[in-house]
N, C-alpha and C positions, 0 to 999 in steps of 0.2 A: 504494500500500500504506500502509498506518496505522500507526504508532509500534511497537501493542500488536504486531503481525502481525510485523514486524521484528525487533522484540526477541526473540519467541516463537524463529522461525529461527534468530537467534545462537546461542541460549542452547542450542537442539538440536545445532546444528551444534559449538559451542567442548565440548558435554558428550559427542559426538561420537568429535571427534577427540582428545580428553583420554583417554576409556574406550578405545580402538583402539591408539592410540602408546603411553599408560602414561607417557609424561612425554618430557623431551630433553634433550640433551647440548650441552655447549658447552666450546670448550676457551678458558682464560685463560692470557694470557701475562705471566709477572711477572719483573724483573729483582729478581735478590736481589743481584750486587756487581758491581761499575765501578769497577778496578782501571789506573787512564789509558787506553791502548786496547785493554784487555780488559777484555770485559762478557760474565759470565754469566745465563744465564735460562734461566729454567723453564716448561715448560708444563703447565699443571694442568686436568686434564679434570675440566669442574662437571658433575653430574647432577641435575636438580629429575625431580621424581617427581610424579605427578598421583595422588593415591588413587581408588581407582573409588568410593566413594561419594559424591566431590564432583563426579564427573562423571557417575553415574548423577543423583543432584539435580539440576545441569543440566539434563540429559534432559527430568525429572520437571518440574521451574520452568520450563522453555520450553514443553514442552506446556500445562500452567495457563497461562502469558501466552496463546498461540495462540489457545486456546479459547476463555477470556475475551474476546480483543481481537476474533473474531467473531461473538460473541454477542451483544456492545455494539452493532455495525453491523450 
């Protein structure tokens, strides 16, 4: 397979699975005090959000690479 061909799949596939899920979650673990052998901490749930128009682009941008990288070959 050729670079262009490759890339074309990523870009379908990350714009894909960004447009389907809508983003993810992760939780962070932070200590806020450590009081000798008392330590308290916190767990804070992050959420990144994907907007669908940057994964509909995707889409869009991998299909033009695809295209293109078989039209050269």
């Amino acid at each position: 397979m050729k670079a262009t061909t490759i890339t074309g799949i990523v870009l379908i596939v990350l714009g894909l699975v960004g447009f389907l899920t809508g983003g993810f979650s992760f939780t962070k673990d932070t200590t806020t005090a450590k009081i000798g052998p008392l330590e308290l901490s916190v767990k804070e749930k992050e959420t990144v959000n994907f907007p669908q128009w940057l994964s509909l682009g995707a889409i869009a941008l991998g299909a033009i690479v695809l295209v293109a990288g078989t039209r050269k070959g």
